[in-house]
FIBAFI-362792 format. One record per atom (N, C-alpha, C, CB): residue number from 1; residue in three letters; atom name; x, y, z. Coordinates in Angstrom, 3 decimals, always signed. Glycine has a CB too. Layout:
NUM	ALA	CA	X	Y	Z
...
END
This chain:
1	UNK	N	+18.235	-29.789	+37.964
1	UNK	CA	+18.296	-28.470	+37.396
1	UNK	C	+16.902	-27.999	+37.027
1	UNK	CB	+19.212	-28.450	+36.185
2	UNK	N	+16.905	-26.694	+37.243
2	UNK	CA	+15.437	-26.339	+37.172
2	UNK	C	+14.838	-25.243	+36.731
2	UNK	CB	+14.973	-26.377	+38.183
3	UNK	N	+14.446	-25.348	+35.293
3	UNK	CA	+14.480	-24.190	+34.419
3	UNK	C	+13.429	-23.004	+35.047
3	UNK	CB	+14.040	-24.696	+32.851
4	UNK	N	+14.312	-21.917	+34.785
4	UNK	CA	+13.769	-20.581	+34.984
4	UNK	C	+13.153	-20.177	+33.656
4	UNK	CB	+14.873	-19.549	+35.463
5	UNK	N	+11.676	-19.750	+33.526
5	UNK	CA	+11.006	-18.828	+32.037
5	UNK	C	+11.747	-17.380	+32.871
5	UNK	CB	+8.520	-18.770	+31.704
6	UNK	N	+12.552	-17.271	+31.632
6	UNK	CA	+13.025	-15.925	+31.303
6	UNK	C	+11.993	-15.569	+30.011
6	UNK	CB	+14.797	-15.908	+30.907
7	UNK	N	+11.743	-13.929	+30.460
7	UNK	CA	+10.777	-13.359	+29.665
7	UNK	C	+11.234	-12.855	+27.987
7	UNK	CB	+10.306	-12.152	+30.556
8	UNK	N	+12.012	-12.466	+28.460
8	UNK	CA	+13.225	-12.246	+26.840
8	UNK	C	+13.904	-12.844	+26.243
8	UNK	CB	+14.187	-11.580	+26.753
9	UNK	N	+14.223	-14.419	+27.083
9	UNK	CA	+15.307	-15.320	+26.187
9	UNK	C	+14.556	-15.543	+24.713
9	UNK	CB	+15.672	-17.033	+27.009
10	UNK	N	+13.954	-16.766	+24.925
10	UNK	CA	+13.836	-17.766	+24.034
10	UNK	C	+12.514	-17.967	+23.971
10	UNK	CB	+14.550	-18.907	+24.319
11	UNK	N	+11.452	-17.433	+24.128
11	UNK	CA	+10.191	-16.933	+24.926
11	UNK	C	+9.504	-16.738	+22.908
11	UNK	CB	+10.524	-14.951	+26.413
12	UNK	N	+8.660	-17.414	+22.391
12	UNK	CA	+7.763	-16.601	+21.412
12	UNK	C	+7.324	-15.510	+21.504
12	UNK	CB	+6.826	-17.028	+21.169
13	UNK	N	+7.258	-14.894	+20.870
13	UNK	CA	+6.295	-13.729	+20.490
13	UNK	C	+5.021	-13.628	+19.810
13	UNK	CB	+6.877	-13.022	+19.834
14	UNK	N	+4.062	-13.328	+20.598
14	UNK	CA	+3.032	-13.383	+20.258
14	UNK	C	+2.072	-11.085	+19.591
14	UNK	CB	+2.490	-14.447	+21.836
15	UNK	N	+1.486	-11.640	+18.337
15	UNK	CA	+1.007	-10.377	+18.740
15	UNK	C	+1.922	-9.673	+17.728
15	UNK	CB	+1.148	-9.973	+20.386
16	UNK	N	+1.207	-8.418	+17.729
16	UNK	CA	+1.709	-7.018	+16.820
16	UNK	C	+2.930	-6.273	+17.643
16	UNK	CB	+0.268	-5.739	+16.634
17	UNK	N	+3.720	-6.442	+16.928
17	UNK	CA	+4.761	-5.318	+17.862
17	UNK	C	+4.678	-4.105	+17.867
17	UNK	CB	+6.054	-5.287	+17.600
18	UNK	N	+4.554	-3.154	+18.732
18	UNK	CA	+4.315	-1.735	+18.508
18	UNK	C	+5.671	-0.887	+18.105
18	UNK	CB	+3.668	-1.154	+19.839
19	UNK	N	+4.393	-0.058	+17.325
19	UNK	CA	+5.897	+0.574	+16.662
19	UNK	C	+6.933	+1.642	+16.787
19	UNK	CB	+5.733	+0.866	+15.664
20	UNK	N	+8.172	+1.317	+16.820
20	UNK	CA	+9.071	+2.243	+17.461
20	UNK	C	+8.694	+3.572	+16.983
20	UNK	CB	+10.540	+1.941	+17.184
21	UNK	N	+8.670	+3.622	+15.826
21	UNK	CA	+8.152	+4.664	+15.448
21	UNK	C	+7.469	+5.030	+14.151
21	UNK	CB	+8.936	+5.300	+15.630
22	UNK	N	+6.492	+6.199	+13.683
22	UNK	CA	+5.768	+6.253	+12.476
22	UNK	C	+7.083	+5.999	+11.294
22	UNK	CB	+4.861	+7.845	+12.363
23	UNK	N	+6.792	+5.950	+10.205
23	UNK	CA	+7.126	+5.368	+9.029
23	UNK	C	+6.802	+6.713	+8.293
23	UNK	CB	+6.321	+3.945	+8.607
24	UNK	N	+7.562	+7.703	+7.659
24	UNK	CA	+7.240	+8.244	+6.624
24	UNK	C	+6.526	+7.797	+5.501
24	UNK	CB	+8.068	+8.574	+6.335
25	UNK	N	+5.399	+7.886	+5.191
25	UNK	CA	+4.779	+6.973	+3.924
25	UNK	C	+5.084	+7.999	+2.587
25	UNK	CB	+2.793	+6.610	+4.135
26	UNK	N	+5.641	+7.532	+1.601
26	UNK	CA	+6.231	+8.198	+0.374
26	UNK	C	+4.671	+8.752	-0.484
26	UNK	CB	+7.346	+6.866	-0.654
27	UNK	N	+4.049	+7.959	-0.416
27	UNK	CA	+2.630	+8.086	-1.552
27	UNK	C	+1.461	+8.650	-1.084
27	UNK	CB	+2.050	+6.692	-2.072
28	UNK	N	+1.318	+9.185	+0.045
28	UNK	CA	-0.163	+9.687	+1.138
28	UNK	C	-0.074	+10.557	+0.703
28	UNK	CB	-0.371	+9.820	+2.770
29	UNK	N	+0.203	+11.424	+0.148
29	UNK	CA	-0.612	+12.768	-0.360
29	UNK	C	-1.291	+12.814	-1.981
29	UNK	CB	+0.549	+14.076	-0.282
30	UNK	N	-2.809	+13.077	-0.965
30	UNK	CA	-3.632	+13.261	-1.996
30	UNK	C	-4.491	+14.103	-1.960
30	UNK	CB	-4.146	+12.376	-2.289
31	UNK	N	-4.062	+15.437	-3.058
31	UNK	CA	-4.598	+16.767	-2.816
31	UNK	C	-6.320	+16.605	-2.604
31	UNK	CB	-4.159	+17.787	-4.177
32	UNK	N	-6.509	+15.727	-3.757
32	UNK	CA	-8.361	+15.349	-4.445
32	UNK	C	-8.951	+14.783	-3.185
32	UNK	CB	-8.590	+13.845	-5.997
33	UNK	N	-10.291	+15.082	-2.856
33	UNK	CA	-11.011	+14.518	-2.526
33	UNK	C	-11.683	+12.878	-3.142
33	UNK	CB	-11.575	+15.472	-2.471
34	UNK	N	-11.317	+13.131	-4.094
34	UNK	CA	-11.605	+11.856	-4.919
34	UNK	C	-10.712	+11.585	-5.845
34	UNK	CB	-12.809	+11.863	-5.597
35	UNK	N	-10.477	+10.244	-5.711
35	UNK	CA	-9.540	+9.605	-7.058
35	UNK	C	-10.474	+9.857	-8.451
35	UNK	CB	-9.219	+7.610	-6.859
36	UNK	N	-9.290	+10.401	-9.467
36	UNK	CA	-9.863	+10.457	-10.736
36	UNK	C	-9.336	+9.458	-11.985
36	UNK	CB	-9.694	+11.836	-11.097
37	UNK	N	-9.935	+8.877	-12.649
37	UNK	CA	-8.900	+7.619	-13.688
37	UNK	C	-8.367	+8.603	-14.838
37	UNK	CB	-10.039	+6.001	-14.640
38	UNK	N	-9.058	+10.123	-14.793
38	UNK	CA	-8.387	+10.717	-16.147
38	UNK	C	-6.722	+11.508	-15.386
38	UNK	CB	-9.795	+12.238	-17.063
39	UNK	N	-6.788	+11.415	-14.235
39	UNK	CA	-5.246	+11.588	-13.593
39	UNK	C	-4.224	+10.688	-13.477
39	UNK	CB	-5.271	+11.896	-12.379
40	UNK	N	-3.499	+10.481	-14.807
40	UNK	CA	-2.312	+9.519	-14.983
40	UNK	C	-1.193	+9.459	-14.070
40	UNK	CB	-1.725	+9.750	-16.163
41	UNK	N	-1.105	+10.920	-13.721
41	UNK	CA	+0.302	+10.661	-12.751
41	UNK	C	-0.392	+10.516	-11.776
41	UNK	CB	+1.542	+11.785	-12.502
42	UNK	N	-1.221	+10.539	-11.112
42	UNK	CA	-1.571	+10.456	-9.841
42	UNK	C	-1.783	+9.005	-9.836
42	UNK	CB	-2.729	+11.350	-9.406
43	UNK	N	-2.320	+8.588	-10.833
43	UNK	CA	-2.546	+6.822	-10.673
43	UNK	C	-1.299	+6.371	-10.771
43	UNK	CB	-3.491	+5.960	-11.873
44	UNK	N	-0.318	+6.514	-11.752
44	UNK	CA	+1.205	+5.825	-11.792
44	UNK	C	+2.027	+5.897	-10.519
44	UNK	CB	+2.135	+6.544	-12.896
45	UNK	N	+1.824	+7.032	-9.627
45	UNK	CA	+2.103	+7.046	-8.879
45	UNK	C	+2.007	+5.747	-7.379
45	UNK	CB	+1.734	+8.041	-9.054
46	UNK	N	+0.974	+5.220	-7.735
46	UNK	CA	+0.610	+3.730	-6.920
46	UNK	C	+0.656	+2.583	-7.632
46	UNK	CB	-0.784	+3.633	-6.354
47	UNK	N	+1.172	+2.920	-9.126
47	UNK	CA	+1.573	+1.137	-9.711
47	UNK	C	+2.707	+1.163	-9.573
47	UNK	CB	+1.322	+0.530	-11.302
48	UNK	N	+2.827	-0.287	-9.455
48	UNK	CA	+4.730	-0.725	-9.382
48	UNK	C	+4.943	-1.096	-10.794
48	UNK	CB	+5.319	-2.347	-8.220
49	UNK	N	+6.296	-1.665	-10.767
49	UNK	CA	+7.159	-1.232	-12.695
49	UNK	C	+6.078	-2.201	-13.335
49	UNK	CB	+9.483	-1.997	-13.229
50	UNK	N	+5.603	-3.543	-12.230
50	UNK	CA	+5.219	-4.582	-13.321
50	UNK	C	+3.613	-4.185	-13.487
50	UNK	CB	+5.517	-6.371	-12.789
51	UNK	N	+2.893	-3.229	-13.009
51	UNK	CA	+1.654	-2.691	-13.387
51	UNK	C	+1.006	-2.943	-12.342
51	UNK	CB	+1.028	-3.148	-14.553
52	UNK	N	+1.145	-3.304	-10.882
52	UNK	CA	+0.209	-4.262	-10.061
52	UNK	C	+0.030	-2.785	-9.226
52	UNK	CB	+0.947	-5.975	-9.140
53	UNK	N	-1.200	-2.960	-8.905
53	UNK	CA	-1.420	-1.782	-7.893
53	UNK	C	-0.491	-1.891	-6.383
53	UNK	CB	-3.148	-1.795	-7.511
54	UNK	N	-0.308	-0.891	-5.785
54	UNK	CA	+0.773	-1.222	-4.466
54	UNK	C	-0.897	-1.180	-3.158
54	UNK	CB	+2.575	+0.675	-4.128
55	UNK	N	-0.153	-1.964	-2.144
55	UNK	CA	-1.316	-1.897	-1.417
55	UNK	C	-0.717	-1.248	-0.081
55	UNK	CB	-2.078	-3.368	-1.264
56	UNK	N	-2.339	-1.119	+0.651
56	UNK	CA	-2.407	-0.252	+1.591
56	UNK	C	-1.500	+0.123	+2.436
56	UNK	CB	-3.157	-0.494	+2.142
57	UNK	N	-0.908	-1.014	+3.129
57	UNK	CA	+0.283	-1.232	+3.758
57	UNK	C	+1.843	-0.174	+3.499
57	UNK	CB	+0.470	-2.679	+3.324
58	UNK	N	+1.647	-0.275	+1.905
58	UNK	CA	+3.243	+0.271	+1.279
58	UNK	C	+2.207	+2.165	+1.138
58	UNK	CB	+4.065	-0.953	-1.090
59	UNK	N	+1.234	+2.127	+0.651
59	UNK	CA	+0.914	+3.515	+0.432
59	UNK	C	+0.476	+4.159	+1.114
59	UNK	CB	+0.336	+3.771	-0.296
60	UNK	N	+0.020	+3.748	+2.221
60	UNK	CA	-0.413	+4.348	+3.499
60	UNK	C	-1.831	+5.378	+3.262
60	UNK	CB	+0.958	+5.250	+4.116
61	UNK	N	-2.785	+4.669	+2.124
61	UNK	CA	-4.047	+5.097	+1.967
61	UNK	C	-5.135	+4.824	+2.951
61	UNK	CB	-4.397	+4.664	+0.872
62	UNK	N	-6.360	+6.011	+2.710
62	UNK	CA	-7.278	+4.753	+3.780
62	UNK	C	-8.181	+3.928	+2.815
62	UNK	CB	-8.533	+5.563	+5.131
63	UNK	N	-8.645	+3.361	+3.686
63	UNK	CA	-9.532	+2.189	+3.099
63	UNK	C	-10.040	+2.901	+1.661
63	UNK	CB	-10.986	+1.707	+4.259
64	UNK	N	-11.079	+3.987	+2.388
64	UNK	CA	-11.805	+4.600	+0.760
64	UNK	C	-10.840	+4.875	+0.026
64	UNK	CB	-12.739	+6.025	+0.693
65	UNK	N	-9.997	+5.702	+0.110
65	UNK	CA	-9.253	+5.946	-1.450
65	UNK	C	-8.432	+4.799	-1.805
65	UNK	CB	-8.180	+7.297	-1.530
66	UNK	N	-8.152	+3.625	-1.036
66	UNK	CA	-7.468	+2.560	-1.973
66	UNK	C	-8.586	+2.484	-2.407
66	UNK	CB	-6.703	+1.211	-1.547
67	UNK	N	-9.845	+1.970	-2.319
67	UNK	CA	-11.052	+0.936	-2.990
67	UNK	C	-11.131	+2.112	-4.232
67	UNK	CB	-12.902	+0.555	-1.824
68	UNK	N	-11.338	+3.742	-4.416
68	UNK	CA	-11.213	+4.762	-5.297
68	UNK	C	-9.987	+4.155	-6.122
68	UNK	CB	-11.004	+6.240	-4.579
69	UNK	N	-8.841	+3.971	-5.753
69	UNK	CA	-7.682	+4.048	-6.585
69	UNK	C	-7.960	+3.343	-7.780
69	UNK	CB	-6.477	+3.532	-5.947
70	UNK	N	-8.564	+1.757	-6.876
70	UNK	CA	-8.266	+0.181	-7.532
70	UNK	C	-9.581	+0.698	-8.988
70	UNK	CB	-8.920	-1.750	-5.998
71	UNK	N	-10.728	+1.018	-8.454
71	UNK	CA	-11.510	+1.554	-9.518
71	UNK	C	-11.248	+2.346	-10.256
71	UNK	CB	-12.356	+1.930	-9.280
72	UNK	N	-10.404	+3.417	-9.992
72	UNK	CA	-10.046	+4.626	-11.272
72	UNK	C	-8.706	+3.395	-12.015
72	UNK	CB	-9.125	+6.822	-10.397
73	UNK	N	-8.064	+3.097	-11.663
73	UNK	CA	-6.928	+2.011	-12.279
73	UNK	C	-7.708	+1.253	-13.628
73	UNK	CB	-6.443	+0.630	-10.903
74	UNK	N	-8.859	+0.636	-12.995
74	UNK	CA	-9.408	-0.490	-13.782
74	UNK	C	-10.027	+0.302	-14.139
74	UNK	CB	-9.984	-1.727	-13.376
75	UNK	N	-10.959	+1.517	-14.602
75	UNK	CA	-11.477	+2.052	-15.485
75	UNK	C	-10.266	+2.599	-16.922
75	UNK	CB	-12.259	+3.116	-14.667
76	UNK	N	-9.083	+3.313	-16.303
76	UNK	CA	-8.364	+3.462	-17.075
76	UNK	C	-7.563	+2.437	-17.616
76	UNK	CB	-7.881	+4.236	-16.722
77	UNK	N	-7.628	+1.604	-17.247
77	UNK	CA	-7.146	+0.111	-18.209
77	UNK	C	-8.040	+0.219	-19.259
77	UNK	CB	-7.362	-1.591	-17.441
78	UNK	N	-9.533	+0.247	-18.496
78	UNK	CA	-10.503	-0.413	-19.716
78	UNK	C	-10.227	+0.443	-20.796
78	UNK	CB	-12.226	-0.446	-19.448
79	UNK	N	-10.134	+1.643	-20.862
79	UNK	CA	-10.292	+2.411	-21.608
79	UNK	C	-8.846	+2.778	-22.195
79	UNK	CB	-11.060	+3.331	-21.033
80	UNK	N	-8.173	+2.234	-22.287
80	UNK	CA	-6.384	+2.258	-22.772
80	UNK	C	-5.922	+3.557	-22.281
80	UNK	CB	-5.993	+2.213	-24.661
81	UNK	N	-6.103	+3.678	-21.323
81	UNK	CA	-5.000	+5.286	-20.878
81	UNK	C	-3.924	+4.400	-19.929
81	UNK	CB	-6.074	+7.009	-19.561
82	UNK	N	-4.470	+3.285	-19.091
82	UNK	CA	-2.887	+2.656	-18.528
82	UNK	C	-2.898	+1.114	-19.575
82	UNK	CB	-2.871	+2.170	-16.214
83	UNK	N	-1.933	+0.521	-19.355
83	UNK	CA	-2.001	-0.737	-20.028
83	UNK	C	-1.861	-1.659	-18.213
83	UNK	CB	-0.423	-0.969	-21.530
84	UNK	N	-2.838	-2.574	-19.031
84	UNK	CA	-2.874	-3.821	-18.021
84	UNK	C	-0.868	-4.446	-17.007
84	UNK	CB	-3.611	-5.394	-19.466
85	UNK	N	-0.638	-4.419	-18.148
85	UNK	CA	+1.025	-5.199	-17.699
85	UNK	C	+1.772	-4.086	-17.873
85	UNK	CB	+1.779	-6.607	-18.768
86	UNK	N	+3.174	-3.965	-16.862
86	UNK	CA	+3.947	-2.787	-17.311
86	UNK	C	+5.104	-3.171	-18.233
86	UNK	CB	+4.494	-2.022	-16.101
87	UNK	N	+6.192	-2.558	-17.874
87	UNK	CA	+7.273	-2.613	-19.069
87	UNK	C	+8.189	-3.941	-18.535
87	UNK	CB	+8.334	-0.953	-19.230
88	UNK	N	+8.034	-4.494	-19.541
88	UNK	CA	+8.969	-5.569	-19.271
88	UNK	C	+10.443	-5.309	-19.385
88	UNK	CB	+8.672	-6.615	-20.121
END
């Protein structure tokens, strides 16, 4: 008996799958040219319940305004307008 490679059986997958289709991203709009830390809702808007910033992947930012976000976040920690941990 004499095995046939079928391309679809049982075959790994290697590689990024392309995607059926775009993904509505819930959080990409951002009127500002620049992230600001004195804009609370705009920052709450990218923490999750437990305080952790959401990343690129889930918010569909680009590079610069995540690296903007993560800095306006941690300035407004420092300065008590967000708290470090969220609501338990």
């Amino acid at each position: 008996m004499a095995r046939t490679k079928d391309a679809g059986a049982g075959a790994p997958r290697r590689g990024r799958r392309a995607p059926e289709r775009a993904r509505p991203r819930k959080y990409t709009r951002i009127n500002s040219e620049a992230v600001d830390y004195k804009d609370l809702n705009l920052l709450r808007r990218f923490l999750s319940d437990k305080g952790k910033t959401r990343g690129r992947r889930v918010t569909g930012l680009s590079r610069k305004h995540q690296r903007q976000l993560s800095v306006a976040v941690k300035r407004a920690r420092e300065i008590a307008l967000l708290p470090y941990v969220g609501e338990r």
